[in-house]
C-alpha positions as CSV (number, residue, x, y, z in Angstrom):
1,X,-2.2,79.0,13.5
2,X,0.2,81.7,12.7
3,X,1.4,82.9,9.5
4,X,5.4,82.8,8.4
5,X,5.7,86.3,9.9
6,X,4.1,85.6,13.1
7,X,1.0,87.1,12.4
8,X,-2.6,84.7,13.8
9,X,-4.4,83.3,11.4
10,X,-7.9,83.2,12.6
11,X,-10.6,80.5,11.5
12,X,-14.3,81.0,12.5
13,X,-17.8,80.7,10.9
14,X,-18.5,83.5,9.1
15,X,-20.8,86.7,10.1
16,X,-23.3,89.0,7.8
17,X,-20.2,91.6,8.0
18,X,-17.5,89.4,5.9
19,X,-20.0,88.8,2.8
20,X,-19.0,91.6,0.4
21,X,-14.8,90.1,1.7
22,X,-15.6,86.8,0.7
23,X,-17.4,88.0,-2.5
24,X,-14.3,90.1,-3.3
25,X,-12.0,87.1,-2.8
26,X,-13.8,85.0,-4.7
27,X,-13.8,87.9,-7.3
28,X,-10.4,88.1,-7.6
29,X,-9.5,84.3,-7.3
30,X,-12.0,83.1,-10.4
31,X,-11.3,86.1,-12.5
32,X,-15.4,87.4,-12.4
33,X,-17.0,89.7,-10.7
34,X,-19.5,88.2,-9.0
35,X,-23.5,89.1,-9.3
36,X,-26.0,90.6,-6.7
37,X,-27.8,87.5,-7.7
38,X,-25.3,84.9,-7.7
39,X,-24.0,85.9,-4.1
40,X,-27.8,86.0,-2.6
41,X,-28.4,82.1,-4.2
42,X,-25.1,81.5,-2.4
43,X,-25.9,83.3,1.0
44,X,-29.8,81.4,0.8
45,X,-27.6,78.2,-0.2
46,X,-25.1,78.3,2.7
47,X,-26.1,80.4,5.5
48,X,-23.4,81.3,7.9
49,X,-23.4,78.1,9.7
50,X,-22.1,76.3,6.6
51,X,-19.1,79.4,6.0
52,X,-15.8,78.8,7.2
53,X,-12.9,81.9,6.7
54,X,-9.9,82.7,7.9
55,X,-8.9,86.0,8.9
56,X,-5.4,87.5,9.6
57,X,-5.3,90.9,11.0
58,X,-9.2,90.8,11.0
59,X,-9.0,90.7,6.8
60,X,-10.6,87.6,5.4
61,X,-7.9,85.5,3.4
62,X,-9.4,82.1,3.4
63,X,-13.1,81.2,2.9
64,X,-14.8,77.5,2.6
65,X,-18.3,76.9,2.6
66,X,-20.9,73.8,1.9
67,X,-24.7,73.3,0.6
68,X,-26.2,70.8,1.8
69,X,-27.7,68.4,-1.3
70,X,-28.3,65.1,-2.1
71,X,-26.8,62.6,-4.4
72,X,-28.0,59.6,-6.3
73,X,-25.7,56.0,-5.7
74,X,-25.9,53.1,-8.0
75,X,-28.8,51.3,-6.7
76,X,-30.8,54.3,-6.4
77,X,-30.6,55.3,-3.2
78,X,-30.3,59.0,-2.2
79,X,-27.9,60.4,0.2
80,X,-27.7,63.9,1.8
81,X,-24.4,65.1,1.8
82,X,-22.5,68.6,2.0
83,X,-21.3,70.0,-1.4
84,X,-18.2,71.7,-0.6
85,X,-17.7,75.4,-2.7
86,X,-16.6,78.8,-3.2
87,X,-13.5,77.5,-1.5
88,X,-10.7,80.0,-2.0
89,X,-7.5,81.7,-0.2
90,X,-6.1,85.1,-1.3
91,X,-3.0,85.4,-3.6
92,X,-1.2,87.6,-1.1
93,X,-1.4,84.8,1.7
94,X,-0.5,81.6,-0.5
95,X,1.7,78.7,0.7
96,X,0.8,79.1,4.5
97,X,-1.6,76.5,5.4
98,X,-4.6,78.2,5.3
99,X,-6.3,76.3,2.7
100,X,-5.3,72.8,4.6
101,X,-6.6,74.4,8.2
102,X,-10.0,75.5,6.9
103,X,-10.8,71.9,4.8
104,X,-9.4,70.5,7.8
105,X,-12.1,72.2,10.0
106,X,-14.9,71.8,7.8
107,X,-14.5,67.9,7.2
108,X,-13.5,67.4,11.0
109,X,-17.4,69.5,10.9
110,X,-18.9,67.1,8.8
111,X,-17.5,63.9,10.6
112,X,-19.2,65.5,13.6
113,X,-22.9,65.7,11.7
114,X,-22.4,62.7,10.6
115,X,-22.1,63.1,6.8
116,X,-21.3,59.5,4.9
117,X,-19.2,61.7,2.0
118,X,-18.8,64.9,0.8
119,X,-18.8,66.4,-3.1
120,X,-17.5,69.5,-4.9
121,X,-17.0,70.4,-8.4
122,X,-12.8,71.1,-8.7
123,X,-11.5,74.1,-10.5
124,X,-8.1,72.8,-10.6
125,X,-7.7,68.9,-10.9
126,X,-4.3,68.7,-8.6
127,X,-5.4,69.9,-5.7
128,X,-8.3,67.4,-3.8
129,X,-6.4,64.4,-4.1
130,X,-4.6,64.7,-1.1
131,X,-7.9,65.7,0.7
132,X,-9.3,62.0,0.0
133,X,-11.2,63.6,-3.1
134,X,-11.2,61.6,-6.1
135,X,-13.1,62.2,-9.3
136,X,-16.7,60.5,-9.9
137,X,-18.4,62.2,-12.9
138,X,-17.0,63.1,-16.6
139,X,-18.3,65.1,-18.9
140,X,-17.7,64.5,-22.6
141,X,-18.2,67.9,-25.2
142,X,-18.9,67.2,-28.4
143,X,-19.6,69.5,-31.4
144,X,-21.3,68.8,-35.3
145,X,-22.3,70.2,-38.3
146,X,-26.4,70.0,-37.8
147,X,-26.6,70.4,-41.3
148,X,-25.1,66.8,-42.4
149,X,-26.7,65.3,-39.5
150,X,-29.1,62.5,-40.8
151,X,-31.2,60.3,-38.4
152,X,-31.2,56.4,-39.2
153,X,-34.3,55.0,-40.4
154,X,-34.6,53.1,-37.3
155,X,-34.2,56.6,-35.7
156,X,-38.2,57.0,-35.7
157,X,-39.1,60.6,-34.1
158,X,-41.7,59.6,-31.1
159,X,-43.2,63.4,-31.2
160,X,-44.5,65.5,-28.1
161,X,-41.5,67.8,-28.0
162,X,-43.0,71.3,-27.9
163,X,-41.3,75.0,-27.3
164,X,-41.8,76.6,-24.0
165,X,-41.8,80.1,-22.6
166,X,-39.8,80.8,-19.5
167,X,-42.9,80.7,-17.3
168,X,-43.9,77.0,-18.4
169,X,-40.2,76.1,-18.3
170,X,-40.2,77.3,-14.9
171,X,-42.9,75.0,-13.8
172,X,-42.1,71.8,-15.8
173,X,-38.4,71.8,-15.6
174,X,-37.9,71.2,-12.2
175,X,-39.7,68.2,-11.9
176,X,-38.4,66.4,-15.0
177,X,-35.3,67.0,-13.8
178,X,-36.0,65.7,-10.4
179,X,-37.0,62.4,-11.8
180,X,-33.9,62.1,-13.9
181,X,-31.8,62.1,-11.1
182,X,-33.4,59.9,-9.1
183,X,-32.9,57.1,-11.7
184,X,-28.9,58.3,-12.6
185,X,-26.1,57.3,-10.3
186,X,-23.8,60.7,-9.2
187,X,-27.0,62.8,-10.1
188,X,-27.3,65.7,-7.5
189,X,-30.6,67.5,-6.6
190,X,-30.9,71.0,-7.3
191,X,-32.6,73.5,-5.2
192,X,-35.1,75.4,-5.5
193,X,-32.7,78.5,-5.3
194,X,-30.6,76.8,-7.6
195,X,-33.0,76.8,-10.4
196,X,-34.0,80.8,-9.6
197,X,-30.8,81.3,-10.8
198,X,-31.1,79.3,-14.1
199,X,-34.3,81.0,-15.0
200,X,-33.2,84.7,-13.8
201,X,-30.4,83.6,-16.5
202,X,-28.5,86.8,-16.0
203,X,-26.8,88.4,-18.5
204,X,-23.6,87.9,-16.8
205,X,-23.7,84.2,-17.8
206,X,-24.6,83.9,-21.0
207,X,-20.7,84.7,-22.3
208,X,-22.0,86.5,-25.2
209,X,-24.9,83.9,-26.1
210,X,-28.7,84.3,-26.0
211,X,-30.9,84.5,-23.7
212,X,-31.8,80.7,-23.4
213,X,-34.4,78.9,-25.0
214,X,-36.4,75.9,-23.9
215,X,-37.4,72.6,-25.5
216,X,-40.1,70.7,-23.5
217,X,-41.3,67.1,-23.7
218,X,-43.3,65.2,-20.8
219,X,-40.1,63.2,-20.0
220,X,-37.2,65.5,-20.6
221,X,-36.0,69.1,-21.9
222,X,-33.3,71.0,-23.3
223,X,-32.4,74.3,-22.6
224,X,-29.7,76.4,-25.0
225,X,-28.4,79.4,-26.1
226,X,-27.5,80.6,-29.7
227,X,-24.4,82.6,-30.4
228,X,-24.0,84.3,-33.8
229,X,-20.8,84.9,-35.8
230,X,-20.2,86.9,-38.6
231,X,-17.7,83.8,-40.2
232,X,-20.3,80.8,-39.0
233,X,-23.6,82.5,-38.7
234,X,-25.6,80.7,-35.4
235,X,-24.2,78.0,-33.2
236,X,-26.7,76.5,-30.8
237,X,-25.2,75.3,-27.7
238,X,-27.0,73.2,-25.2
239,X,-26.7,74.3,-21.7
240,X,-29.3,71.1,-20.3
241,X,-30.3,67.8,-21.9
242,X,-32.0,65.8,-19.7
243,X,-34.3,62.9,-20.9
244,X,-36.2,60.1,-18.2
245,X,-36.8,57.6,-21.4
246,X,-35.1,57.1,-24.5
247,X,-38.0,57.8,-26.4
248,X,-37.7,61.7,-25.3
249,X,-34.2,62.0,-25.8
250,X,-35.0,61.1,-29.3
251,X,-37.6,63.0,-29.7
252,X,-35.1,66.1,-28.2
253,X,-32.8,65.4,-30.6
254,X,-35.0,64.9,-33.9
255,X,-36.7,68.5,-33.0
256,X,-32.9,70.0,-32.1
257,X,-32.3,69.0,-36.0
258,X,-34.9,70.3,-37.1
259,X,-33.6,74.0,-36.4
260,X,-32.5,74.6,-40.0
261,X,-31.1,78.0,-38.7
262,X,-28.1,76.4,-36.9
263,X,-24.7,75.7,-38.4
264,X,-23.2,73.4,-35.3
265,X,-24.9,72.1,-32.1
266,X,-22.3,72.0,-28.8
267,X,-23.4,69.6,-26.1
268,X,-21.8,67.7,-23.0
269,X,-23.0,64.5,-21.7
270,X,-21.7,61.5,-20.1
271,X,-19.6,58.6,-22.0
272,X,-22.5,56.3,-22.8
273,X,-24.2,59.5,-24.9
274,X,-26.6,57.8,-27.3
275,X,-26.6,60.4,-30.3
276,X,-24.0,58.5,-32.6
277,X,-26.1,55.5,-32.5
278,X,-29.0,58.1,-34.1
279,X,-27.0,59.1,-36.6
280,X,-26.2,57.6,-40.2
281,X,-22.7,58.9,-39.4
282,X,-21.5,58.5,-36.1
283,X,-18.6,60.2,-36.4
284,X,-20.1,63.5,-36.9
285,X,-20.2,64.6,-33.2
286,X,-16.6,65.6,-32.7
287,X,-14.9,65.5,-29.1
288,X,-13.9,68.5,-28.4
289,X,-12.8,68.3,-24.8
290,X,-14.1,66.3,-21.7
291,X,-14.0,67.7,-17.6
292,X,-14.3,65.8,-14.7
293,X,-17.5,67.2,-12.8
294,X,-18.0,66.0,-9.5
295,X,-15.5,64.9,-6.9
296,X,-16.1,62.8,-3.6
297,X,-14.6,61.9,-0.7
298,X,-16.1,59.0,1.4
299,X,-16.4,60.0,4.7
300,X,-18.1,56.9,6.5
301,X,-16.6,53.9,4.4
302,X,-18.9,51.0,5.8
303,X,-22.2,53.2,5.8
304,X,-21.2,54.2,1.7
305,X,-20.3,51.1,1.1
306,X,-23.7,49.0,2.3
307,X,-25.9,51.9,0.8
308,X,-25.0,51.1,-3.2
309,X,-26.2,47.8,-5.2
310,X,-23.5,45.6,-6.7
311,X,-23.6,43.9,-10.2
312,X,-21.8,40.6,-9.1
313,X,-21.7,39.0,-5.4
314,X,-18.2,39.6,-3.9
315,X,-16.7,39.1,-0.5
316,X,-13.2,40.8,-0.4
317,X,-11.4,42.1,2.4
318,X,-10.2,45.1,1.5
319,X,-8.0,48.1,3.4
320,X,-9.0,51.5,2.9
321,X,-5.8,53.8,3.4
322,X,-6.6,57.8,4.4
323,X,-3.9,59.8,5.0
324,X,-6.1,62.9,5.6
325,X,-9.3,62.4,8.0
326,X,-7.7,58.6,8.9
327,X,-11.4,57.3,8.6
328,X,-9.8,53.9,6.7
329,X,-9.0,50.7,7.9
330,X,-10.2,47.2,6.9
331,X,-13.2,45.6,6.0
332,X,-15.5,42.6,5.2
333,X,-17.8,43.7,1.8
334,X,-20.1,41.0,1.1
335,X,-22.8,41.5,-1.4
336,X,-25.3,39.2,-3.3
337,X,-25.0,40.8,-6.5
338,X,-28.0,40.9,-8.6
339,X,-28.9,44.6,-7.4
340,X,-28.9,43.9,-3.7
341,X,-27.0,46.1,-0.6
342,X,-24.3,44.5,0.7
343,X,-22.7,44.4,4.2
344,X,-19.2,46.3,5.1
345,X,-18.1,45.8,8.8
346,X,-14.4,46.3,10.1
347,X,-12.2,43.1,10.1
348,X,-9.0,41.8,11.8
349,X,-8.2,39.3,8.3
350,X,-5.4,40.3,6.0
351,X,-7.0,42.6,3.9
352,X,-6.9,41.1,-0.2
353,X,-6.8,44.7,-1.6
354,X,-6.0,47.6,-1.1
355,X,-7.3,50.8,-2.2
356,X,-7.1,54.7,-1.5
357,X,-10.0,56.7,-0.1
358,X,-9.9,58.7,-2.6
359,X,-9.9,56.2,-5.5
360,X,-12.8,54.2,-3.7
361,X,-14.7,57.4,-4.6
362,X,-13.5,57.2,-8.0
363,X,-14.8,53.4,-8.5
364,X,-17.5,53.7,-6.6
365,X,-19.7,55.4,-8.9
366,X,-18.9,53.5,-11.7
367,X,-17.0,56.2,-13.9
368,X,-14.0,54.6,-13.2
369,X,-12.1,50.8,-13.3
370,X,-10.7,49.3,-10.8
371,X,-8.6,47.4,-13.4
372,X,-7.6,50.4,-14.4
373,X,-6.5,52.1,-11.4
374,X,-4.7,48.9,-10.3
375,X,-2.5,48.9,-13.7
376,X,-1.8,52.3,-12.8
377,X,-0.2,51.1,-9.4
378,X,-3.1,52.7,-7.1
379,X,-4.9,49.4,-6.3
380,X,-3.2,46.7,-5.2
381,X,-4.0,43.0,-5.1
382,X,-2.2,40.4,-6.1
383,X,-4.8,37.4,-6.5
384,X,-6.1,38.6,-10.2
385,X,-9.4,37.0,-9.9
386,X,-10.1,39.2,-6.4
387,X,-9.6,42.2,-8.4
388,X,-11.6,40.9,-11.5
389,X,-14.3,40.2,-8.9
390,X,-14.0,43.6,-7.3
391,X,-13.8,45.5,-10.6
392,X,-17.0,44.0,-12.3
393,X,-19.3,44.3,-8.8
394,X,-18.6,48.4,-8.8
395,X,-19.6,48.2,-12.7
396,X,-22.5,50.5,-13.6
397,X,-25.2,49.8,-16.6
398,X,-25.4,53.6,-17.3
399,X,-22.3,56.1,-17.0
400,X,-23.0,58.5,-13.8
401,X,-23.4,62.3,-14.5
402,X,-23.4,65.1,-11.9
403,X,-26.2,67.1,-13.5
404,X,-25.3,69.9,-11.6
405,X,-22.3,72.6,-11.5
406,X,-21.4,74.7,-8.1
């Protein structure tokens, strides 16, 4: 491709020799600069073959890049799948194309391996729509006074929360955290280079925080950070909360408020969090804000769409529209319900509903309605019981969560 003023634009994997250029742009596009450590998790994460820039004039405006990871679906099944990141394009080369040409590339790339769907974590919501991205993970921040939070009598404290030392967090958390997300629809796995960064915990993250701190049950942890004020004295806020049962998120929480040092507690968790129902107030934790985390765009629709359960049997035709990759058309979905895989297979019938790739993503989770998205004019069907049908079987019985930021 060529730039406004004629100049090429050049789009190729990327060599040892462009590193410290793609560091710099990312530098300068996310307003940090980034660490030795951070950008030699990256490099392990996505060796060259996985780093897509585009040069004009042999400078690197343009990068893309993927890991490859794995995802949870309802069901339980686990998909590998590229997670798209570091994607960038320099301020002084803007409005030309370039970011369109390298996600072009890249996903024509992943059709080719045969990825079912890819992920990324957005830093602007308005920009991966039109790339067949749709949201498929929220995270809800709340914030309370720890020192008028009560526990309900009912709220009994199961024990065998104890405090752990980087080196035993080190060895414990990983695994934990691996069974959580096995069991947690949109729950990514995390790599092992993933996690060297969270225990290096540079000093570059912590935002003026702690060092962090780690809270460790058989069944679940919490790591945190505590920031001190001269106005409110020490804040805790909770960086990971990740519990297999119940019982150890309770026991999490009771030990949490317990730290009679701490004015507030911050944490972010899915929707369905359970610590109201805890409390003899539920309104204490506060929303302060909530972030979509993970995005997905569905790259094989039949393949996606026979590897989740369903809560309901359904057989819809439906018409997938794609106005980026064109990987829609129509299709038979037939499922039994009661936590069986279903069938998808192209069809020739007139399709009962139609949906964006995009939004499919969005539903398919469970984080998002159908019923919603048709009132909003993105779904259409107009037999009402189809799309009743169709909303309940993509319902989920626990909110999804990403459990994992890159």
């Amino acid at each position: 491709m060529t730039t406004e003023t004629g100049s090429a634009i050049e789009v190729r994997n990327a060599t040892d020799d462009d590193w410290p250029h793609i560091v710099k742009l990312d530098s300068f596009n996310f307003g940090g600069h980034i660490a030795d450590l951070k950008s030699g998790i990256t490099r392990e994460l996505a060796p060259n073959d996985n780093v897509i820039v585009a040069t004009n004039g042999g400078q690197v405006v343009g990068v893309t890049m993927h890991y490859d990871l794995q995802i949870t679906v309802p069901g339980g099944a686990l998909i590998d799948l590229p997670g798209v990141t570091w994607v960038s394009v320099a301020p002084t080369h803007r409005r030309r194309g370039i970011l369109r040409t390298l996600l072009t590339e890249q996903h024509q790339r992943f059709l080719e391996s045969g990825a079912p769907m890819s992920i990324l974590t957005a830093s602007e919501g308005g920009i991966y729509g039109r790339f067949g991205y749709g949201p498929i993970t929220t995270e809800f921040t709340h914030k309370f006074d720890r020192r008028f939070a009560a526990f309900r009598s009912t709220t009994v404290d199961p024990g065998g929360v104890r405090l752990a030392a980087k080196d035993e967090a080190e060895e414990f958390l990983p695994p934990i955290y691996d069974r959580w997300r096995r069991q947690r629809a949109g729950a990514v796995g995390r790599p092992a280079a993933y996690w060297r960064g969270v225990f290096a915990d540079p000093e570059s993250e912590r935002g003026g925080a702690s060092a962090l701190f780690f809270l460790l049950h058989d069944d679940g942890f919490v790591s945190y950070r505590v920031r001190e004020s001269a106005d409110s004295g020490m804040s805790l806020e909770i960086v990971d909360m990740f519990a297999v049962t119940p019982e150890a998120y309770i026991a999490l929480w009771r030990t949490l408020g317990g730290l009679d040092l701490m004015s507030t507690i911050t944490v972010s968790e899915s929707r369905d969090m359970l610590l109201p129902y805890l409390l003899k107030d539920p309104r204490l934790p506060r929303l302060t804000g909530s972030h979509d985390l993970l995005w997905a765009r569905i790259l094989d629709v039949p393949g996606v769409l026979r590897a989740r359960s369903y809560a309901c049997e359904l057989d819809v035709t439906i018409e997938v529209v794609d106005d980026f990759l064109d990987r829609g058309g129509v299709f038979r979905l037939t499922s039994r319900g009661n936590g069986g895989n279903a069938q998808c297979v192209p069809a020739e019938e007139p399709a009962r509903l139609t949906i964006g790739i995009g939004d499919l993503a969005s539903i398919y989770f469970g984080e998002h309605r159908a019923v919603t998205l048709a009132q909003a004019g993105r779904i259409s069907a107009p037999d009402p019981e189809i799309l009743e049908r169709f909303d309940h079987a993509f319902t989920t019985s626990a909110a999804p969560r990403g459990g994992m930021f890159f």
